[in-house]
C-alpha positions as CSV (number, residue, x, y, z in Angstrom):
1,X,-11.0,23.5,15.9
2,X,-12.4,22.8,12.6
3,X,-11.1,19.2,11.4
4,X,-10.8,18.7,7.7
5,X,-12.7,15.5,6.5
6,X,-12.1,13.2,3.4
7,X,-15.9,14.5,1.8
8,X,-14.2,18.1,2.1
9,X,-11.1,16.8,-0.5
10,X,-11.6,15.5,-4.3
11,X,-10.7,11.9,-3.8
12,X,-10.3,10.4,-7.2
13,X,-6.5,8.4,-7.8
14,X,-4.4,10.1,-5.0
15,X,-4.4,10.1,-1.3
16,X,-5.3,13.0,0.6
17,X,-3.4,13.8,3.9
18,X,-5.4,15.6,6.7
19,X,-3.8,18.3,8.5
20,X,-4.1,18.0,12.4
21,X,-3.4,15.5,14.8
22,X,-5.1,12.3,14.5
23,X,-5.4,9.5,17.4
24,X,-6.5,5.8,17.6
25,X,-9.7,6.8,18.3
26,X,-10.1,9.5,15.4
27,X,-9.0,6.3,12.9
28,X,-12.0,4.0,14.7
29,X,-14.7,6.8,14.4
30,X,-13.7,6.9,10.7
31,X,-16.9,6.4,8.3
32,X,-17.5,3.1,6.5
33,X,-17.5,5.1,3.0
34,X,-15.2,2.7,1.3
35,X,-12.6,4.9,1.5
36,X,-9.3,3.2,3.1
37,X,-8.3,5.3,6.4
38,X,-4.4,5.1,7.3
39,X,-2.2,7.0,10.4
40,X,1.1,7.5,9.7
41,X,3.1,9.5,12.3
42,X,-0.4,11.3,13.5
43,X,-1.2,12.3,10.1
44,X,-4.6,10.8,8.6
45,X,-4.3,9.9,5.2
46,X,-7.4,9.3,3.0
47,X,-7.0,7.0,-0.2
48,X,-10.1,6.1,-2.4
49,X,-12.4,2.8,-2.5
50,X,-9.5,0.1,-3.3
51,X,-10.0,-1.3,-6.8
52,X,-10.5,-5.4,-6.8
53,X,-6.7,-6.0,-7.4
54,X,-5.6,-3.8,-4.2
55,X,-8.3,-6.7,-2.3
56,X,-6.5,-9.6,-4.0
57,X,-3.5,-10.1,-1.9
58,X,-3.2,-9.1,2.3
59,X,0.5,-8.7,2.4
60,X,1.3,-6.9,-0.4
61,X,0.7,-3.4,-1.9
62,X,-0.7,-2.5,-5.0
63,X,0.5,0.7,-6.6
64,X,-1.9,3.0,-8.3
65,X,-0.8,6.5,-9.7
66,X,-1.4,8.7,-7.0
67,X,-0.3,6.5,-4.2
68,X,2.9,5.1,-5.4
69,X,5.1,7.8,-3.0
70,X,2.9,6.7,-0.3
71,X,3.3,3.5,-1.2
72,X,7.1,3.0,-2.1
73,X,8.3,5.7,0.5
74,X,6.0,6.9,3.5
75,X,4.3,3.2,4.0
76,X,7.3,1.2,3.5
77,X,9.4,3.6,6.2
78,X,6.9,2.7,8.8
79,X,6.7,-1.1,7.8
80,X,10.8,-0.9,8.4
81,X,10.3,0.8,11.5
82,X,7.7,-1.4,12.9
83,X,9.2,-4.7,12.0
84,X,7.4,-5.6,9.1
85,X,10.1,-8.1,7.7
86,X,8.8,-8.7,4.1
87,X,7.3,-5.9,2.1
88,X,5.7,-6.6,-1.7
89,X,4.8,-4.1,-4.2
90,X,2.7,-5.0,-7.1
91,X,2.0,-2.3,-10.1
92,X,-0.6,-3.6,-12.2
93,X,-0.2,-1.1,-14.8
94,X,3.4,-2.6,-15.6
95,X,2.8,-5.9,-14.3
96,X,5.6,-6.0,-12.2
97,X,5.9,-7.7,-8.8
98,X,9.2,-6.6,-6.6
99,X,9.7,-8.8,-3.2
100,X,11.4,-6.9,-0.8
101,X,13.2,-8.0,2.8
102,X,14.1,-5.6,5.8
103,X,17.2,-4.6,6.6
104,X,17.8,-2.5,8.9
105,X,15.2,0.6,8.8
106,X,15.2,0.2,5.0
107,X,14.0,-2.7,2.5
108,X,16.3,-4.8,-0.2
109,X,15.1,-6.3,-3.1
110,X,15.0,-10.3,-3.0
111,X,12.6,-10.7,-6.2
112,X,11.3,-9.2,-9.2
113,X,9.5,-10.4,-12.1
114,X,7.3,-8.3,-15.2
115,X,4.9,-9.4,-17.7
116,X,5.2,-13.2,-17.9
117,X,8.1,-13.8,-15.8
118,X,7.8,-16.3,-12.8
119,X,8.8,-15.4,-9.2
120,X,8.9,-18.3,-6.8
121,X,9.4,-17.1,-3.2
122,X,9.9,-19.0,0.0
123,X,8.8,-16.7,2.5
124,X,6.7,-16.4,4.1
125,X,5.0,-19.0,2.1
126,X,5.9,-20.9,-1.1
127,X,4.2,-19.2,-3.4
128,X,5.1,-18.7,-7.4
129,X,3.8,-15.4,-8.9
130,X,3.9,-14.3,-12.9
131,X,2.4,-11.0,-12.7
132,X,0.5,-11.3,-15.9
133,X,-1.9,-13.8,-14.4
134,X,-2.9,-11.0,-11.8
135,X,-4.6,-8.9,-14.0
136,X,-7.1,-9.5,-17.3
137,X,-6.8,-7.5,-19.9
C-alpha cells in the first residue's frame, strides 16, 4: 500500500490528516522536518513548524486558523478521554486566554481573560496571565 506523507500535502496554516492506519511506531519513524506529528484515534495528523508562541507554554494550546477545530474539538475530546484534567487555549490573534477543567468526558470553563485583562489561576500552579503580555505587537 501506498502511504500518503506530509511532503505529498500543502502544509501552510491548517493540519493535514493522513488517511490509513497509523501505529506507535509509524508516529516515532516520523521525520524531524519541524513539522509537529499527532495520532488521534489511528489517524496521523500533520500540522506545520509551530510558530514561537505555540513553544511558549507546555500545557496549553495555541490556536492558529487552520487548527482551531483540531484544537477546540478533536484534541480536547481526547485530552477528556484520557484524563487530562486542565485544558488551556490561547488565541493570539484575539488575545484571549480561556482555562478550562474536566468534567466528565467534556471540559468547563473556569477562566477567561482578553486584551489586558488579568487571569490568576490556582491550578496547577499559581500563575497570573494578561494575554496582552503574550504577544508583541
Amino acid at each position: 500500500m501506498t502511504r500518503v506523507t506530509a511532503d505529498d500535502a500543502d502544509i501552510h496554516d491548517a493540519p493535514i490528516w493522513l488517511p490509513g492506519e497509523w501505529t506507535v511506531d509509524d508516529l516515532e519513524s516520523t521525520p524531524d522536518d519541524g513539522r509537529r506529528y499527532e495520532l488521534f484515534d489511528g489517524k496521523m495528523v500533520v500540522s506545520p513548524a509551530p510558530i514561537n508562541l505555540h513553544q511558549l507554554a507546555l500545557r496549553a494550546i495555541f490556536l492558529s486558523k487552520g487548527s482551531r477545530k483540531l484544537d477546540l474539538e478533536v484534541k480536547a475530546q481526547a485530552y477528556a478521554t484520557n484524563g487530562v484534567d486542565l485544558y488551556w487555549t490561547f488565541d493570539p490573534r484575539k488575545r484571549h486566554v480561556v482555562a478550562r477543567r474536566r468534567h466528565g468526558l467534556a471540559y468547563v470553563e473556569i477562566a477567561t481573560a482578553s486584551g489586558g485583562q488579568r487571569v490568576r489561576l490556582d491550578e496547577p500552579f499559581p500563575v497570573e496571565i494578561c494575554p496582552a503580555e503574550l504577544v508583541r505587537v
